[in-house]
Every structure is written in structure tokens, then in C-alpha cells.
C-alpha positions as protocol buffer text, in pm:
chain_id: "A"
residue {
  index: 1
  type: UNK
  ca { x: 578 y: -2662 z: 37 }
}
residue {
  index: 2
  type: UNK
  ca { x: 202 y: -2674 z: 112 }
}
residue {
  index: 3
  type: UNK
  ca { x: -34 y: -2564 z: -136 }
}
residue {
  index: 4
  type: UNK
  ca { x: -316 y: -2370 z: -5 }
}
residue {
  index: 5
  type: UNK
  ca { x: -589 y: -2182 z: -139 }
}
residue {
  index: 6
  type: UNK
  ca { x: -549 y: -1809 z: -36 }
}
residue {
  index: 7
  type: UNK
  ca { x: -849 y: -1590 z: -3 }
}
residue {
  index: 8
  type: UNK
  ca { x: -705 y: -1249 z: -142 }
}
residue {
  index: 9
  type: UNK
  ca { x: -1041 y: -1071 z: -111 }
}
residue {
  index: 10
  type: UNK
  ca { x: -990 y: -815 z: 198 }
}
residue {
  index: 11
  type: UNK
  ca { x: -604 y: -750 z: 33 }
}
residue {
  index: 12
  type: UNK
  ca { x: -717 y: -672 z: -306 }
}
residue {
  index: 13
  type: UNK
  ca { x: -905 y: -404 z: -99 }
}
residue {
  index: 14
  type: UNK
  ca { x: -659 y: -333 z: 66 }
}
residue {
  index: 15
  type: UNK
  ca { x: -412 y: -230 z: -233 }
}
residue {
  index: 16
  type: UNK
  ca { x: -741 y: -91 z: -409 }
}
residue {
  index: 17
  type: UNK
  ca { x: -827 y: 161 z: -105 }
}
residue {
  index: 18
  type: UNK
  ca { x: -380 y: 203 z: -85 }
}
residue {
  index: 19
  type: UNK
  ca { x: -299 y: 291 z: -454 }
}
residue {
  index: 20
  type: UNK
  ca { x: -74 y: 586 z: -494 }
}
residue {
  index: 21
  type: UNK
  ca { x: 56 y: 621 z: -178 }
}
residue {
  index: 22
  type: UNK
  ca { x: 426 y: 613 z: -104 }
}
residue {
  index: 23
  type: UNK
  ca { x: 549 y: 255 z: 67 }
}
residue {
  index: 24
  type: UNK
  ca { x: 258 y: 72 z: -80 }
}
residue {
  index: 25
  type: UNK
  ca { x: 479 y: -219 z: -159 }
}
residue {
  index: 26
  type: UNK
  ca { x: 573 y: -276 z: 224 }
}
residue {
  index: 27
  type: UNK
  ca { x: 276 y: -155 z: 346 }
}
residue {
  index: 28
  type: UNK
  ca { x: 88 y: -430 z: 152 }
}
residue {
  index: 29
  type: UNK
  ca { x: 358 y: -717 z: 263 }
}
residue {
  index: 30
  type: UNK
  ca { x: 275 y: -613 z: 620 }
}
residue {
  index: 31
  type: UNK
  ca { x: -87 y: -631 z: 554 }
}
residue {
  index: 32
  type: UNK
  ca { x: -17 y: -958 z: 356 }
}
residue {
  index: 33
  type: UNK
  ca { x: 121 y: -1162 z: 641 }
}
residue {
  index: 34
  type: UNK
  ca { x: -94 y: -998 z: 914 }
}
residue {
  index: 35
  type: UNK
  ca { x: -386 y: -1195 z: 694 }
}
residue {
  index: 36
  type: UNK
  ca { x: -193 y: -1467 z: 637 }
}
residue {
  index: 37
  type: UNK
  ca { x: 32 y: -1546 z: 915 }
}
residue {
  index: 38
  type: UNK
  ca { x: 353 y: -1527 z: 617 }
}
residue {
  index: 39
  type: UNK
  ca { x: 435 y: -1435 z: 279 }
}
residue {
  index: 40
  type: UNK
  ca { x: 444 y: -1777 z: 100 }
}
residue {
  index: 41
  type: UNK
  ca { x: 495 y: -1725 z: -295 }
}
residue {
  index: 42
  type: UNK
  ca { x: 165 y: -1752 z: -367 }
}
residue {
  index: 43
  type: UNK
  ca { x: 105 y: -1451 z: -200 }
}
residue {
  index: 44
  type: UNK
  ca { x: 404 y: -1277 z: -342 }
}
residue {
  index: 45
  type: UNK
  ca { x: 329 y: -1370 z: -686 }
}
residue {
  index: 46
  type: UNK
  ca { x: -53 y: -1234 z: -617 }
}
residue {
  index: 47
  type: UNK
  ca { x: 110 y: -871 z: -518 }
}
residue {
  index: 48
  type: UNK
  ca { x: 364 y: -844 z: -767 }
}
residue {
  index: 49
  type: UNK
  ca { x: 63 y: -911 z: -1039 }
}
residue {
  index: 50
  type: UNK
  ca { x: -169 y: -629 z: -857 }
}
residue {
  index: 51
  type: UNK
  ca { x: 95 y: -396 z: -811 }
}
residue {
  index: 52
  type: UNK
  ca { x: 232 y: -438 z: -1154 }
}
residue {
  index: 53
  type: UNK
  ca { x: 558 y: -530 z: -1014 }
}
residue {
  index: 54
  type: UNK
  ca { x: 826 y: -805 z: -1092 }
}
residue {
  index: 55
  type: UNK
  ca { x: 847 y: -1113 z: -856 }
}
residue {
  index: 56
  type: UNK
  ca { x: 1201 y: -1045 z: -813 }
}
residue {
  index: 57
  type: UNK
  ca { x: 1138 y: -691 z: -688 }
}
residue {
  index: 58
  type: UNK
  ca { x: 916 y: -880 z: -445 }
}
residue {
  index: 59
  type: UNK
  ca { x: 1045 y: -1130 z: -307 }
}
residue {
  index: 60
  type: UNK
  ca { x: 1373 y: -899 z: -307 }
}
residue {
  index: 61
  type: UNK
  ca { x: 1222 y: -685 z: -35 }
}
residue {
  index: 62
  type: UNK
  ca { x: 1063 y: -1038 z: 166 }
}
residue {
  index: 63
  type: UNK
  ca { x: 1403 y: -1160 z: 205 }
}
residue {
  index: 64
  type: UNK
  ca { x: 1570 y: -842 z: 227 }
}
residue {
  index: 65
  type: UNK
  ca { x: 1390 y: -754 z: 580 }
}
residue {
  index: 66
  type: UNK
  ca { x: 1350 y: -1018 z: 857 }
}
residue {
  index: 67
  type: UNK
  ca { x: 1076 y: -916 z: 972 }
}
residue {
  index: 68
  type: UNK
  ca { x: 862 y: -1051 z: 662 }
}
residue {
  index: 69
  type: UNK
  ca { x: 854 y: -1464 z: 674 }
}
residue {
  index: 70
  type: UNK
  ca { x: 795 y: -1697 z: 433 }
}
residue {
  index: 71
  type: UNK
  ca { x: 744 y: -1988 z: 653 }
}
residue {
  index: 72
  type: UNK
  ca { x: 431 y: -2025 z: 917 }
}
residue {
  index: 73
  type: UNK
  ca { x: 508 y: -1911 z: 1228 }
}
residue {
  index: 74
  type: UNK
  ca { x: 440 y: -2107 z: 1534 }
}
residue {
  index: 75
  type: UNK
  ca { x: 169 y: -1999 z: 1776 }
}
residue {
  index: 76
  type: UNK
  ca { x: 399 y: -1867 z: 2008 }
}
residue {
  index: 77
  type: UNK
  ca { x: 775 y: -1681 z: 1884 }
}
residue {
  index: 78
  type: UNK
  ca { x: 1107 y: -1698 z: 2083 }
}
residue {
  index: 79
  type: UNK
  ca { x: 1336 y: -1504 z: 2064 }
}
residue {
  index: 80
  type: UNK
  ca { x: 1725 y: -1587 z: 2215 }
}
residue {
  index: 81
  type: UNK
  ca { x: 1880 y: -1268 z: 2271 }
}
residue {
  index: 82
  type: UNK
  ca { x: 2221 y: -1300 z: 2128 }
}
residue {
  index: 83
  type: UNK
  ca { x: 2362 y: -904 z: 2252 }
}
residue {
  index: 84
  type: UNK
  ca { x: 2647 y: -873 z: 2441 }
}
residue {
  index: 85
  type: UNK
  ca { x: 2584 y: -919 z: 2795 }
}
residue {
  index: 86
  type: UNK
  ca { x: 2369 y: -1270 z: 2690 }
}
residue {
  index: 87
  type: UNK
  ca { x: 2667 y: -1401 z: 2491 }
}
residue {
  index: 88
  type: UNK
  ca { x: 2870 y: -1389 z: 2767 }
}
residue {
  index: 89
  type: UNK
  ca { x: 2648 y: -1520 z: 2981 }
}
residue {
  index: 90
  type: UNK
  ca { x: 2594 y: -1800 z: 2782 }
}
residue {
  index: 91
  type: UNK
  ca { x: 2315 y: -1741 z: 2568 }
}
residue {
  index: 92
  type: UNK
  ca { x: 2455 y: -2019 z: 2276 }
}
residue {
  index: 93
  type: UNK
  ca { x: 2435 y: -2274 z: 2553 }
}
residue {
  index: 94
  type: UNK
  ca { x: 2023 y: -2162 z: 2620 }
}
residue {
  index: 95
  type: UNK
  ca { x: 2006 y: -2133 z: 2233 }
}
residue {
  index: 96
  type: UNK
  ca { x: 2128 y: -2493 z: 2179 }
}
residue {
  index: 97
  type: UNK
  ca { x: 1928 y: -2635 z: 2431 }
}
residue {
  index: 98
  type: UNK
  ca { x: 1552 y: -2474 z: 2306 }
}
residue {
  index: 99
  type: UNK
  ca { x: 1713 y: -2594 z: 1941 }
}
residue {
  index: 100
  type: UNK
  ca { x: 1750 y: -2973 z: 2152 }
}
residue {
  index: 101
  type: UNK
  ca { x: 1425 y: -2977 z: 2342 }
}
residue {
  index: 102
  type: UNK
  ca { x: 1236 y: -2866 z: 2068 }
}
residue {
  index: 103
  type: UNK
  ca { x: 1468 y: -3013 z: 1770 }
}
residue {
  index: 104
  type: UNK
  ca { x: 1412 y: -2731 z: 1541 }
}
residue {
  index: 105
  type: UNK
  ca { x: 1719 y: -2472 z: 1382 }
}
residue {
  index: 106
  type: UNK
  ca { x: 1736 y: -2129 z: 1430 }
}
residue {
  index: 107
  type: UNK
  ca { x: 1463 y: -1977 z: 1215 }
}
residue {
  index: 108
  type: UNK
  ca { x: 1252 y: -2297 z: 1247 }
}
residue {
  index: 109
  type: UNK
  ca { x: 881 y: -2357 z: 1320 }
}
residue {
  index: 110
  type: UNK
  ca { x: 825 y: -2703 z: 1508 }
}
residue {
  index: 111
  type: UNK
  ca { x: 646 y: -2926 z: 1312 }
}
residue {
  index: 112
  type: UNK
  ca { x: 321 y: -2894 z: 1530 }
}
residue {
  index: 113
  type: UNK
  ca { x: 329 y: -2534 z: 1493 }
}
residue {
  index: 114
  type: UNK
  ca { x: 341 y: -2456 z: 1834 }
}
residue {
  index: 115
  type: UNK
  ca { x: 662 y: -2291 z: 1840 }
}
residue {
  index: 116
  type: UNK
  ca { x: 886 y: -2121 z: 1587 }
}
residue {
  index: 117
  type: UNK
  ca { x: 1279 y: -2034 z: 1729 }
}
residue {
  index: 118
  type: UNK
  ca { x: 1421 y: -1692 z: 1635 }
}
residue {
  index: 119
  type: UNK
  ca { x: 1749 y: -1471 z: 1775 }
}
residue {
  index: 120
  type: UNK
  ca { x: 1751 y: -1135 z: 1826 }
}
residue {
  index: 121
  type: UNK
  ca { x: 2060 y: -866 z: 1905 }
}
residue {
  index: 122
  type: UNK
  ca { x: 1920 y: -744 z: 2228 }
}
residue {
  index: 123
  type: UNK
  ca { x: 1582 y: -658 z: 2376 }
}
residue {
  index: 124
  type: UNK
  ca { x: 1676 y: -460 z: 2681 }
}
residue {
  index: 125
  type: UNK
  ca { x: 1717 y: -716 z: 2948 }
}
residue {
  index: 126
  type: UNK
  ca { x: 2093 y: -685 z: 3017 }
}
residue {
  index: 127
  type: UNK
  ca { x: 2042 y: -694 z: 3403 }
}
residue {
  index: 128
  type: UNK
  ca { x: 1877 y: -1038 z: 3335 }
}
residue {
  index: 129
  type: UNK
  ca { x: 2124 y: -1209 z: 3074 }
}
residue {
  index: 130
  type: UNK
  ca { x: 2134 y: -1425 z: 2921 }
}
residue {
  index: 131
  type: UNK
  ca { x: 1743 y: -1384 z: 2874 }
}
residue {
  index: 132
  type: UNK
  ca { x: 1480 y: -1493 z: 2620 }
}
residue {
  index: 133
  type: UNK
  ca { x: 1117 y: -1369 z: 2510 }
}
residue {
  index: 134
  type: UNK
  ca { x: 866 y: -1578 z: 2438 }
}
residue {
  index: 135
  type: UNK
  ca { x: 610 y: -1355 z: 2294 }
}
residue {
  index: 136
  type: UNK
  ca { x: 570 y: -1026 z: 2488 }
}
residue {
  index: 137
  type: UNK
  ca { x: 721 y: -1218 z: 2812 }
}
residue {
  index: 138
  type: UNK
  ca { x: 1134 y: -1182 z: 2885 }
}
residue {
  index: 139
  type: UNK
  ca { x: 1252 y: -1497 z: 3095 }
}
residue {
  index: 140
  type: UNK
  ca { x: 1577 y: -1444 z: 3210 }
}
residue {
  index: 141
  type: UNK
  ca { x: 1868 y: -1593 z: 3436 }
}
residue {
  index: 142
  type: UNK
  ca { x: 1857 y: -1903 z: 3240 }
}
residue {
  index: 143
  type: UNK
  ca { x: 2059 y: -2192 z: 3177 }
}
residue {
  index: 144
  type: UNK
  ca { x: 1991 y: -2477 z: 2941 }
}
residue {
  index: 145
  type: UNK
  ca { x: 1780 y: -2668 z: 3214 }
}
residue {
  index: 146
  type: UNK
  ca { x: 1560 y: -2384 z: 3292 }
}
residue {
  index: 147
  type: UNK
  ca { x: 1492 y: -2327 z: 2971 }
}
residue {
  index: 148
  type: UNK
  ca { x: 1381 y: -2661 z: 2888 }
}
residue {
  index: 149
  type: UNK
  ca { x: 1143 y: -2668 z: 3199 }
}
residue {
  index: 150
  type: UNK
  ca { x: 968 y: -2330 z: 3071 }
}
residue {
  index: 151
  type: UNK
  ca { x: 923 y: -2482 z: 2719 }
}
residue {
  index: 152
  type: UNK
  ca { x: 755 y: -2756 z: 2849 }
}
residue {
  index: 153
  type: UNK
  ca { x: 563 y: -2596 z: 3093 }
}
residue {
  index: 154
  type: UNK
  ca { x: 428 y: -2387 z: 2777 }
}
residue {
  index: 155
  type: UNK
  ca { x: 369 y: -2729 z: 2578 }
}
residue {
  index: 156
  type: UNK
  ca { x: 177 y: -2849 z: 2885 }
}
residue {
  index: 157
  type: UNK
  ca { x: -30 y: -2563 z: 2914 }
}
residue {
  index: 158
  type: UNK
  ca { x: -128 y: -2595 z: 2533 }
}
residue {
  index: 159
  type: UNK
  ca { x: -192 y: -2913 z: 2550 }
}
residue {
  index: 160
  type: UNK
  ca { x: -417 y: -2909 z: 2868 }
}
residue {
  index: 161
  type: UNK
  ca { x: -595 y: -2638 z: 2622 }
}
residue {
  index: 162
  type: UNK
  ca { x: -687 y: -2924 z: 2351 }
}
């Protein structure tokens, strides 16, 4: 793991200005990883300490929810949606394929950061299985070429960026 130097000045304030009030341990992770991008345990270990909690109860709740990470995410998310109507589609097929192309696993971050690889249940695009989101964007109708020429469309883009 990476060791970085964390400035905890603006959550400090944060828990400071929060004290007392019901949630605070979640609300602070949230605020925690909107700063930071994750929860690494560095910045676990700083909120047990200022919340007078255990690690354990912690990290507990990090890996309890997925929506807390403790891993950088990549500048842009996808999501594979694994529901129903996608499986049958063939949504592992499209799955495999972005896991291929961009030769990272299923919770993965690719090592230049530019994309990390999630799954989801279902996000509503039925009509357009098996579908992905990338971001706030649904791509759907695909097949394990298509999906490959939108991910590298993306990685062009970026890189004509700098």
C-alpha cells in the first residue's frame, strides 16, 4: 500500500462542527472519502482516534457497506449491471471483456487510475440489456466488441486531454 501524508484539517472540522449528532460515524466516512477519494487505514485509524472509537468498529462499518472503498478509485467508475434481464443477455460475456481490455478484476482500479471496474444488480435499463454505466452515462445493447471500442474511445479521449 502507498503511504501518503493525509491532510485531516477540514475533517477534524468536520467531526468538531458534527459531534453529538446521530450517524456521525457514517456521516464522517462519507465526508472522509469525499476528501480523500477512499478510506485507506490511515484515515480510518485517524477517525476511530477522534471519535473515540475502536478500529474494528471502523473498519467494520467500511467493509460492511460497498459504497465506502478502501482502494483509489479510477477517474471514471463502471458499473456492469449484473440484474436479470443483463444476465441473460449476456452481461458476464461484456463483464469479461472490460476485465480483458482493461486487465483489471472486478472491484479493480487500472493501474493508471483511469478506470476502476465495479457490478451492480440493476440500474433501470432493462429495455437496453445487457447495459453498463460509465459514470452518470448507461451504454447499452452491448457485446464484448462494443464494449471494448467505447473503453478505448474513453482512453483516447483522456489521453488527447494530456
Amino acid at each position: 500500500m502507498e503511504s501518503h501524508d493525509f491532510d485531516f484539517t477540514e475533517l477534524k472540522r468536520f467531526i468538531e462542527e458534527s459531534k453529538g449528532e446521530k450517524g456521525i460515524l457514517i456521516k464522517t466516512l462519507y465526508k472522509a472519502q469525499s476528501l480523500f477519494g477512499y478510506l485507506p487505514i490511515e484515515v480510518q485509524s485517524f477517525i476511530a482516534k477522534e471519535l473515540n472509537l475502536k478500529f474494528s468498529q471502523v473498519y467494520g462499518v467500511v467493509t460492511f457497506y460497498n459504497f465506502f472503498r478502501m482502494e483509489p478509485v479510477g477517474k471514471h467508475l463502471i458499473n456492469v449491471c449484473l440484474g436479470t434481464a443483463c444476465h441473460v443477455k449476456g452481461a458476464e460475456d461484456v463483464l469479461s471483456s472490460i476485465s480483458q481490455e482493461l486487465n483489471v478484476k472486478v472491484g479493480g482500479t487500472t493501474s493508471d487510475r483511469l478506470f476502476t471496474l465495479s457490478t451492480a444488480r440493476c440500474f433501470g435499463g432493462c429495455g437496453l440489456a445487457p447495459c453498463i454505466m460509465i459514470d452518470e452515462e448507461v451504454y447499452g445493447r452491448l457485446n464484448p466488441k462494443k464494449v471494448v471500442q467505447i473503453l478505448r474511445e474513453i482512453r483516447e479521449k483522456e489521453n488527447e486531454k494530456g
